[in-house]
C-alpha positions in Angstrom: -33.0 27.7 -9.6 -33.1 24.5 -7.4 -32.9 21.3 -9.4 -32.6 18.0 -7.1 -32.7 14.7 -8.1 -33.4 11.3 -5.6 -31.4 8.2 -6.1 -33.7 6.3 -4.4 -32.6 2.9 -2.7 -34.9 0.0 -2.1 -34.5 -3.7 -0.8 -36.7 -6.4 -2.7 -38.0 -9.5 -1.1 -35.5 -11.6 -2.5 -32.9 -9.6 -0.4 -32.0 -7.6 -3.8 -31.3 -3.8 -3.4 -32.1 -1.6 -6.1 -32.2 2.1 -6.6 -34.4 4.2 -9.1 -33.4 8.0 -10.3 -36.4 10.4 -9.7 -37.3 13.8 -10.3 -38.1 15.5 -6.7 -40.8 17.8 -7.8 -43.0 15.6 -9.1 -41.5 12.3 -7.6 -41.6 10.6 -10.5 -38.9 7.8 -11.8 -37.2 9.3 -14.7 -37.6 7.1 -17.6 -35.1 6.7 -19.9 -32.2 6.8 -17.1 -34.2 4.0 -15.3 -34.5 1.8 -18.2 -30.8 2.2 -19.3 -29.6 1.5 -15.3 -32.3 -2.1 -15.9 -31.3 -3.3 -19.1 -27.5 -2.2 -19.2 -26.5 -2.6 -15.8 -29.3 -4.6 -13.9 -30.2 -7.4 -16.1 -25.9 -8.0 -16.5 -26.1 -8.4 -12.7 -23.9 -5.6 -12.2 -22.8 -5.3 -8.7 -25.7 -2.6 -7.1 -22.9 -0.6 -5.7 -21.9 0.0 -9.6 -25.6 0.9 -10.7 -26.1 3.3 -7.5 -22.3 5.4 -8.8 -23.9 5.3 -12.9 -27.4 6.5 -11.0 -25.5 9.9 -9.5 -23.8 10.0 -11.9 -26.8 10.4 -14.9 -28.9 12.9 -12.1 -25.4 14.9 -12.4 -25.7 14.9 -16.5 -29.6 15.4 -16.2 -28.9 18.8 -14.1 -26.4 20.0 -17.0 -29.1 19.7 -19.8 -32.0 21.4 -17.1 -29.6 23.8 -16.6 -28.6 24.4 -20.1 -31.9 24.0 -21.9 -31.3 21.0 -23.8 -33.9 18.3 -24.6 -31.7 15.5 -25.7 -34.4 13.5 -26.7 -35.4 15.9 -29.2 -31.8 16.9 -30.0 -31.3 13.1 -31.4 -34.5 13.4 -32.9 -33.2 16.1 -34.7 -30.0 15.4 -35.8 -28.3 18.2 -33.5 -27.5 16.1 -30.6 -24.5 18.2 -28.9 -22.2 21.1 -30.6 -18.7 21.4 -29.8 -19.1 24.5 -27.4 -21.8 22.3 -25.5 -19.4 18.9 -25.3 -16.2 21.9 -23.9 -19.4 23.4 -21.0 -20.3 19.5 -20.2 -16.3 19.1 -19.5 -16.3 21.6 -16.9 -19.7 21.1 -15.5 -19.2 17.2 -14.5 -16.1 18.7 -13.2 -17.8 20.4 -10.4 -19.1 19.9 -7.0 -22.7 20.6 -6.0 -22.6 23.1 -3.5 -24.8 21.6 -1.3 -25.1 17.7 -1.3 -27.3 16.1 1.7 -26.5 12.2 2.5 -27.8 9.3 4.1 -25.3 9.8 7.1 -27.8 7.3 9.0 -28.0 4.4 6.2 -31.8 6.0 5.3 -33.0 4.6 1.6 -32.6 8.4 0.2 -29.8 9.6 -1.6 -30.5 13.4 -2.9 -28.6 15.5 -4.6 -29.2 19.2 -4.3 -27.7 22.2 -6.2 -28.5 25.5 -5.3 -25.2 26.9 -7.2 -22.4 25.8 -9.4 -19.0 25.3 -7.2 -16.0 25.8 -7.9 -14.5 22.9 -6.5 -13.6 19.8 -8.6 -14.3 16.9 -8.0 -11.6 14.4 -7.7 -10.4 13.3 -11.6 -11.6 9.5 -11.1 -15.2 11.2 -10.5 -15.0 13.3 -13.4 -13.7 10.3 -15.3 -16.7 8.3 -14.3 -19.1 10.9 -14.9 -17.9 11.4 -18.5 -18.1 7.6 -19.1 -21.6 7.6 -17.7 -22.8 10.2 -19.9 -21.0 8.8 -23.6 -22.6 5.6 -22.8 -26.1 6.9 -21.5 -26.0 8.8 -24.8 -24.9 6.0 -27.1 -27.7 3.8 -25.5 -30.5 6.7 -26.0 -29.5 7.2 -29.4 -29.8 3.3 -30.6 -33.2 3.2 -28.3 -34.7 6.5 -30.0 -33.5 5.6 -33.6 -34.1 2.2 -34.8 -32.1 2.5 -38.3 -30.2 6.0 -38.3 -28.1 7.1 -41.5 -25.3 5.7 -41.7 -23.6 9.1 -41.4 -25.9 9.9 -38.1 -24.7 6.8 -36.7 -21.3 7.7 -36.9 -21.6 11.5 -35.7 -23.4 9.7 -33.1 -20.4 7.7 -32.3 -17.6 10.3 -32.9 -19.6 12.7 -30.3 -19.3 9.9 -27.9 -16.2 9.4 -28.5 -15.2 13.3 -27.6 -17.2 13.2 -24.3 -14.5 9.9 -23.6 -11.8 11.7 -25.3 -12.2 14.3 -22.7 -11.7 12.6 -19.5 -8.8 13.3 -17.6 -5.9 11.0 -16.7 -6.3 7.9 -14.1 -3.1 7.9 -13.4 -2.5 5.9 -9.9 -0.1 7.1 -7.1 2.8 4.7 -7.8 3.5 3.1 -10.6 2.1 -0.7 -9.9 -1.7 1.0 -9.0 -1.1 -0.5 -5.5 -2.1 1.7 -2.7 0.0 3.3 0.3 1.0 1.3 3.3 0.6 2.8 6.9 4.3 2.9 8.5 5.5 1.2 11.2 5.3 4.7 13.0 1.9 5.4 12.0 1.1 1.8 13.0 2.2 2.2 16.6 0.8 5.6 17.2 -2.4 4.1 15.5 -2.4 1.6 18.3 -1.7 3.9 21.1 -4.5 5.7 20.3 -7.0 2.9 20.1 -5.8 1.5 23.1 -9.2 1.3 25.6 -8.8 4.6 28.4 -5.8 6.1 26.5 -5.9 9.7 26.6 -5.6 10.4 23.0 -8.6 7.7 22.1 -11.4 10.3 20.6 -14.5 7.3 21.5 -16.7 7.3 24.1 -16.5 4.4 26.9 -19.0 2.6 25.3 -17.5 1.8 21.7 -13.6 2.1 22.2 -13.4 -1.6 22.5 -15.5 -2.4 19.8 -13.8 0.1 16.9 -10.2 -1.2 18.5 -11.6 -4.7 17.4 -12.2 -3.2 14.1 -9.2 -1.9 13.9 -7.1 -5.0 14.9 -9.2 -6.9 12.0 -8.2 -5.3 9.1 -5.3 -4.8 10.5 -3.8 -8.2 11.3 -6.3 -10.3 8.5 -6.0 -7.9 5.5 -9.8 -7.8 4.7 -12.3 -5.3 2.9 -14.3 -3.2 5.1 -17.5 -4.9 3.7 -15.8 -8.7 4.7 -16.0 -7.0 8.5 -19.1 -5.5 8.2 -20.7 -8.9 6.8 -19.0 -10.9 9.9 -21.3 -12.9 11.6 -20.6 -14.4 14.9 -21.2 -17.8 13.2 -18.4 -17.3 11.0 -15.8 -17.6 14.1 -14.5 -20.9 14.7 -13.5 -20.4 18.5 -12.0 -24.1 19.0 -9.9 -24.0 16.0 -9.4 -20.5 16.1 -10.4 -19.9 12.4 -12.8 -17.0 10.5 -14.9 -17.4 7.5 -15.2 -15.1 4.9 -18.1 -15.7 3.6 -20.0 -14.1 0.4 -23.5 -13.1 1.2 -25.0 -11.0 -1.5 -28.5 -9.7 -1.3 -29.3 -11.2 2.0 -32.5 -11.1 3.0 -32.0 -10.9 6.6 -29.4 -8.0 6.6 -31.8 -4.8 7.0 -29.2 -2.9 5.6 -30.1 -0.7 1.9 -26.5 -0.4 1.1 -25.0 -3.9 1.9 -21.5 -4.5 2.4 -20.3 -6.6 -0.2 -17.5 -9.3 -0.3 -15.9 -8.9 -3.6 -13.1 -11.4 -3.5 -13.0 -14.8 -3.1 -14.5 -17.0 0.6 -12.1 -18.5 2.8 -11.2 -19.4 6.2 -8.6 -17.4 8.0 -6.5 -18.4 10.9 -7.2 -16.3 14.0 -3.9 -15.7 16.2 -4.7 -16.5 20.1 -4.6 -12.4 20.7 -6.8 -12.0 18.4 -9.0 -14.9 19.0 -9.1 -13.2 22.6 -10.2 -10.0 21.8 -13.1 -11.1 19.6 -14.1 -13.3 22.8 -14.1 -10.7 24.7 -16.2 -8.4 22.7 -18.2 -10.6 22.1 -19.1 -11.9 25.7 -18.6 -8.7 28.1 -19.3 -5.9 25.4 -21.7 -6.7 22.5 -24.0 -9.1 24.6 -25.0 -5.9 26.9 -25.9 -3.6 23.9 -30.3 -3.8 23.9 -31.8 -5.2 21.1 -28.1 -7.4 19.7 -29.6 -10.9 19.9 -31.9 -10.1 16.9 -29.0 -10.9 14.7 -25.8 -12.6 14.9 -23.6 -9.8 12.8 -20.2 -9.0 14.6 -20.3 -5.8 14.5 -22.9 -3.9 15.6 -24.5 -0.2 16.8 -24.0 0.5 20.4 -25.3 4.0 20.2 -29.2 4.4 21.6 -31.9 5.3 19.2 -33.9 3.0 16.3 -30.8 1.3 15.0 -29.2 0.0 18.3 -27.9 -3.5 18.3 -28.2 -3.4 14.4 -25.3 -4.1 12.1 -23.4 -0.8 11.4 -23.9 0.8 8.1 -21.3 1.6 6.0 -21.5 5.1 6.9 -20.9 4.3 10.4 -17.8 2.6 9.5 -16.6 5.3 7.6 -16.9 7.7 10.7 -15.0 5.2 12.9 -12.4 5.7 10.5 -12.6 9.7 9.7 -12.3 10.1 13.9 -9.4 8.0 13.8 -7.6 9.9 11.2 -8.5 13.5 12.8 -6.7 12.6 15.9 -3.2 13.3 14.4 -1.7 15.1 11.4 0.2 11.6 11.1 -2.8 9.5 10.6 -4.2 12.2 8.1 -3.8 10.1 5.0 -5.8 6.8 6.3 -7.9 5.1 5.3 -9.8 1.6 6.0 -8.5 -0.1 2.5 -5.1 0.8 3.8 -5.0 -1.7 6.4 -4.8 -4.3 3.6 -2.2 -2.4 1.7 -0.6 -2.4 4.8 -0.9 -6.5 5.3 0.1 -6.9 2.3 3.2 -5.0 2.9 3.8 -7.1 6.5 3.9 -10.5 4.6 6.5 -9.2 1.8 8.9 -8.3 4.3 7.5 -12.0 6.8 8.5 -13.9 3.3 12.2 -11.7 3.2 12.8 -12.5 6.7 12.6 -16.7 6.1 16.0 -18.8 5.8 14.0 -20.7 3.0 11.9 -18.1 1.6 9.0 -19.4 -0.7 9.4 -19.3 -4.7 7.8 -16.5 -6.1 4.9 -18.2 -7.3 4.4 -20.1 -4.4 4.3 -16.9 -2.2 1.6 -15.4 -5.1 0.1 -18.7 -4.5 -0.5 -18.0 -0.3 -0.7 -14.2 -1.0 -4.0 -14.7 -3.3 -5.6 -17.5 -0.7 -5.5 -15.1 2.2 -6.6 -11.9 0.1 -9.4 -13.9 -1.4 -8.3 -13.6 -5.1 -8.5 -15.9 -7.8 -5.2 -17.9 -8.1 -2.9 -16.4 -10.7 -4.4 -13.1 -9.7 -2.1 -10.5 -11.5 -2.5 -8.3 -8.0 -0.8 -11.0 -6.0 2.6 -10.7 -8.4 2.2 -7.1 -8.6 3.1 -6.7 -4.7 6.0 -9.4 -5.0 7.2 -7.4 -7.7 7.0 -3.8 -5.7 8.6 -5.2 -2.7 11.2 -6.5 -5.2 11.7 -3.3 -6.4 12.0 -1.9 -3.0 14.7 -4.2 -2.0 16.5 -3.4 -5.0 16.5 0.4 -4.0 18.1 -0.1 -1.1 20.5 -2.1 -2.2 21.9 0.2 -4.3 21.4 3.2 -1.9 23.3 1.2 0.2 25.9 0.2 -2.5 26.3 3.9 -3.0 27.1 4.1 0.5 29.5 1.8 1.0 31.2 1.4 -2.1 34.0 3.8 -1.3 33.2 5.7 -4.5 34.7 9.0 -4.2 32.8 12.2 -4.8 33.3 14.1 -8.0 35.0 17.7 -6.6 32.3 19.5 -7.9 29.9 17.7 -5.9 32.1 17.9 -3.2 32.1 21.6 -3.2 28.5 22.3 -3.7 27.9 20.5 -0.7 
């Protein structure tokens, strides 16, 4: 049995995009899924990004009840609502991959999600943990919508099932202990820049784009930002005579074509452009993007050079997320990366730039500078978390090399398993 689901995405007049859940056979918006995504996400001006996840996330629920019979509206009706075997099969269902999911590779305004069988493969835990969380509080909404004064008792079965579906989600336990990502290492770093390097023999691009994705590269490399602050670059935003960048916020923009915008979640500011740098954006600018057809429509910095409908447009996210997937198929070292990891890796490069000072900055002062040029609000608990790892780090090897040096001799029974 085939059972697809649309997460349809739309672009308003006013430059908002919005999405709506639909059945494919018939087409038709589903209604209580729609009306929880308006009046518990939309109308709190939830970030659309945030709606579009909790929209997949309620077609992947909406398949488990087709699939297992249940009408939950009539189950809450009822008084049943979900028995404990049902709650243990809902675990493991949200904890599955469709088999066969089709994308909007090329930025179209449909999202489907197709399942011709269960798979076997999970999905990764902070998935399943949103999924879970999606579906307790799409229940707990229905259930309040459906029943306008429910016994007391109801209520609270209500509640506790709720509860269980929460209780149930696995662990979000980060990668290191602070919840800061990994940074690229200085070896990755230079092999990264070998292979961007325009005609090298390792660079996987054709002509016609190396210089462009290097520019990408050297951008969220050597200014820390999100990929949606490059993708919402405007040539307007460079400052060539002071050599300065805005970052600027531009939500629902009415004259970026783009369904899924690239958002700038932190904070705007003006960044200072190295003379390097500032060269390479020149160049690109002048002797690369001004020859690509149909580029003076918009002043966006970085844009499609590839022929077909979309040339000279702003890239799409998806197209971004290529760039990056070809970089990191090139060599088993580059495996692990990812675009976000050029900020980790800033982040990392200013830490050790503060270290190598005769009058290092106070602590505060360097959260101070560290939240300016990452676009957080000041006091931003990130900001200390990264002076604190790098702390921590320096402390390591401090004792490692204390260890080393400390003349300590080696117990004998050490000494002879060695």
């Amino acid at each position: 049995m085939t059972i697809c689901y649309q997460v349809t995405r739309f672009v308003m007049d006013s430059g908002e995009r919005y999405c709506l859940l639909k059945e494919q056979a018939t087409c038709l918006p589903l209604y209580y899924p729609n009306l929880y995504l308006l009046t518990q996400l939309r109308n709190r001006s939830v970030a659309f990004a945030t709606i579009e996840a909790e929209a997949a996330h309620l077609a992947v629920f909406h398949r488990y009840l087709i699939r297992r019979g249940i009408n939950l509206d009539e189950r809450i009706s009822t008084g049943m609502l979900l028995r404990d075997f049902e709650l243990e099969d809902l675990y493991h269902f949200t904890q599955r991959k469709a088999l066969k999911v089709s994308t909007d590779v090329l930025d179209n305004s449909l999202f489907m999600l197709e399942e011709l069988e269960e798979s076997t493969d999970p999905v990764g835990s902070s998935t399943h943990y949103a999924r879970l969380t999606a579906t307790a509080n799409y229940i707990q909404w229905l259930a309040r919508h459906l029943l306008e004064n429910p016994p007391k008792d109801y209520a609270e079965q209500i509640s506790s099932i709720c509860n269980q579906i929460k209780e149930r989600r696995p662990s979000r336990k980060n990668r290191n202990r602070n919840g800061l990502g990994k940074s690229l290492t200085d070896e990755q770093i230079d092999l990264l820049f070998e292979v961007m390097r325009p005609g090298a023999e390792l660079n996987p691009f054709t002509v016609s784009v190396q210089k462009r994705n290097r520019l990408i590269v050297l951008l969220l490399f050597h200014l820390g930002i999100r990929g949606g602050e490059l993708l919402n670059l405007r040539i307007r935003d460079i400052d060539f005579s002071a050599n300065q960048l805005k970052v600027v916020r531009r939500a629902d923009e009415t004259g970026d074509a783009r369904t899924r915008e690239p958002n700038t979640k932190t904070l705007g500011r003006v960044l200072p452009l190295g003379d390097v740098l500032a060269k390479e954006l020149h160049d690109y600018i002048v002797n690369e993007r001004r020859k690509v057809p149909h580029a003076k429509s918009n002043d966006y910095l970085i844009i499609t050079h590839k022929e077909g409908p979309t040339q000279g447009a702003p890239i799409s996210k998806a197209a971004y997320y290529k760039v990056i997937a070809v970089v990191r198929s090139v060599s088993p070292q580059l495996y692990e990366m990812s675009g976000h990891m050029f900020r980790h890796t800033w982040n990392r490069k200013f830490s050790e730039k503060m270290d190598e000072m005769d009058s290092p900055m106070s602590p505060e002062r360097q959260e101070q500078v560290r939240s300016f040029l990452m676009g957080w609000k000041e006091g931003s608990n990130t900001a200390s978390l990264y002076n604190r790892r790098f702390a921590e780090q320096k402390a390591h090897e401090a004792a490692l090399d204390m260890q080393k040096t400390s003349g300590v001799r080696v117990p004998r029974g050490l000494a002879d398993e060695k």
